[in-house]
N, C-alpha and C positions, 0 to 999 in steps of 0.2 A: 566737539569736532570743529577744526578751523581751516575753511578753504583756503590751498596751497597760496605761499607769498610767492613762489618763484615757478614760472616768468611770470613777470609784473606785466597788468594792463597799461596800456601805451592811450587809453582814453577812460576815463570815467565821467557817468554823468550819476550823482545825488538830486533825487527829488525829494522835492515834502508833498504829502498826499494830505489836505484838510478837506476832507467832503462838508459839503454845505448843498442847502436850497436857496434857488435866488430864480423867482420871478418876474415878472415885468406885468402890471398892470396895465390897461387900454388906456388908464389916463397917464402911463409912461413910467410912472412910479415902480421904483426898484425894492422889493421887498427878497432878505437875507435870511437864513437861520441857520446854523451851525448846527450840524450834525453829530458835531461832536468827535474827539477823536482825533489824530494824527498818526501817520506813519512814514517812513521813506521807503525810496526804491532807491536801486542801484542797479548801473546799464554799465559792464566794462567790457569793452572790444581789447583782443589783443595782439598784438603783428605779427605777422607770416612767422610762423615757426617749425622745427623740423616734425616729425614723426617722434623721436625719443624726447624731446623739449617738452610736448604736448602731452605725452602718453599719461605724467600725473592728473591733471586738469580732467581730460576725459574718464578717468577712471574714478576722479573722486566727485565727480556729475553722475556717473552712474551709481555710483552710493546711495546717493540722497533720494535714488527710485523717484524722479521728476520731484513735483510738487511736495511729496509725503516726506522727508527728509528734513530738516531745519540746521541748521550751522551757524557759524561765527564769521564775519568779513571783516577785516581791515583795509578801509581804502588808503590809497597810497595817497602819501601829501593831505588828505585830510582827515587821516585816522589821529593825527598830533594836532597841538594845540599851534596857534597862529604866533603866541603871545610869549614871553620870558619865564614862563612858571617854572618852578622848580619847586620840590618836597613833596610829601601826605598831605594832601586837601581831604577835609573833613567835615562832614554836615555840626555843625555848633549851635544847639540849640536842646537840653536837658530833654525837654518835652519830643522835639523832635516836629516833623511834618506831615500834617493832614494828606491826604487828596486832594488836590485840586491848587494847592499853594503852588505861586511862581517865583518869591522872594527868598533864599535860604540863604540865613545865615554860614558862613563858613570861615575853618583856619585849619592852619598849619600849612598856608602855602607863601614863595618867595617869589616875588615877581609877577605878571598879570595875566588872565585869562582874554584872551580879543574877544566882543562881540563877531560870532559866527563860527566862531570855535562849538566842537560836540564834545558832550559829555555823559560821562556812565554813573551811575551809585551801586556802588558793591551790591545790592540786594534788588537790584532790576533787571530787567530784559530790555528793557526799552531807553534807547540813545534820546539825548533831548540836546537843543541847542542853544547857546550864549545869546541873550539878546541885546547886553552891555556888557562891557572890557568890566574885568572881576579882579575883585584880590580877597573882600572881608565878603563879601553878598556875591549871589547868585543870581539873576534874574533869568531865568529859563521858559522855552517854549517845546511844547505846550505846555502845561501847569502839570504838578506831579501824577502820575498816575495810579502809584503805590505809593503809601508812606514813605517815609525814612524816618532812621533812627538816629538820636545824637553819635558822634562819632563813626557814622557811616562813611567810609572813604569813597571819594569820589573819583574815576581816574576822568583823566585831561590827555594823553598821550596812547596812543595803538589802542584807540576805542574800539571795542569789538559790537559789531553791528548782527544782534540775532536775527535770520533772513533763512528766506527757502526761495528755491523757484517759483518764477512766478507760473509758469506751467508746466505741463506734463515732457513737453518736448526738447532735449539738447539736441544741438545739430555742429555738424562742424562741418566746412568747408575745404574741399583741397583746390591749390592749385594748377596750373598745367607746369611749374616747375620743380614741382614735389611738396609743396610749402601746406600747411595748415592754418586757416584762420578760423577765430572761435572769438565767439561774444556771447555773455550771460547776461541776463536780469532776474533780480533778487528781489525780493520785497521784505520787508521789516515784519518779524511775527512776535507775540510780546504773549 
């Protein structure tokens, strides 16, 4: 199921969520430890719109019954690639990819991947991101979280972001000119 593209949010904010511990000792010393783990969130507010504009949006929020619900988001402008790509990108490596690897081999694409660009693998839930401009390699963050298999296609363009509510509560807003305004936050479920 994929949350409605039309009306498009007029703001989006993408976070990366990496929890960590980080202390401060008395002699000042900064101590770190990665919890391990990544996710995003997504925040999109959308502008004053009518009553009949609105009415998919609020309907397919109450679908998802708050929180319990999961879906697909395409953010606008950054659900595509930054970069020239064009064709089938595809994981190239016989053996294929552990867990936890960040370097994948890849072809069958024409043109380049930007650092900051998102990416999907046909066989995940879970979006990761460019951390260098790509054509033949991958370098990705966080490191893989499921395998992949040679020949896994990778998309680069209208990445779909698996997410749910982040809480129980939609609300929408009228205004005193008859107008609606409505803002969601999602969070990445894998």
């Amino acid at each position: 199921m994929s949350f409605p593209t039309s009306p498009e949010a007029n703001y989006i904010t993408i976070s990366s969520i990496t929890p960590s511990f980080t202390s401060i000792t008395q002699n000042l010393k900064r101590q770190v430890r990665s919890r391990g783990g990544q996710r995003w969130a997504i925040s999109a507010t959308y502008p004053p719109m009518s009553r009949a504009t609105f009415a998919p949006l609020w309907a397919f929020a109450q679908k998802q019954k708050g929180q319990y619900g999961s879906f697909t988001y395409v953010p606008p402008l950054y659900g595509d690639s930054s970069g020239s790509a064009t064709g089938t990108y595809r994981v190239n490596n016989g053996a294929g990819y552990a867990v936890g690897i960040s370097t994948i081999a890849c072809d069958g694409l024409t043109g380049t991947l930007k650092a900051g660009d998102f990416i999907k693998f046909a066989g995940h839930d879970k979006v990761y991101s460019i951390t260098a401009d790509a054509t033949t390699s991958l370098v990705i963050e966080p490191p893989l979280l499921s395998a992949v298999v040679d020949d896994e296609v990778i998309t680069y363009n209208s990445v779909p972001f698996t997410v749910a509510f982040i809480n129980d509560t939609q609300e929408m807003k009228t205004t005193v000119d008859g107008f609606i305004t409505y803002q969601i936050s999602l969070v990445e479920v894998v």
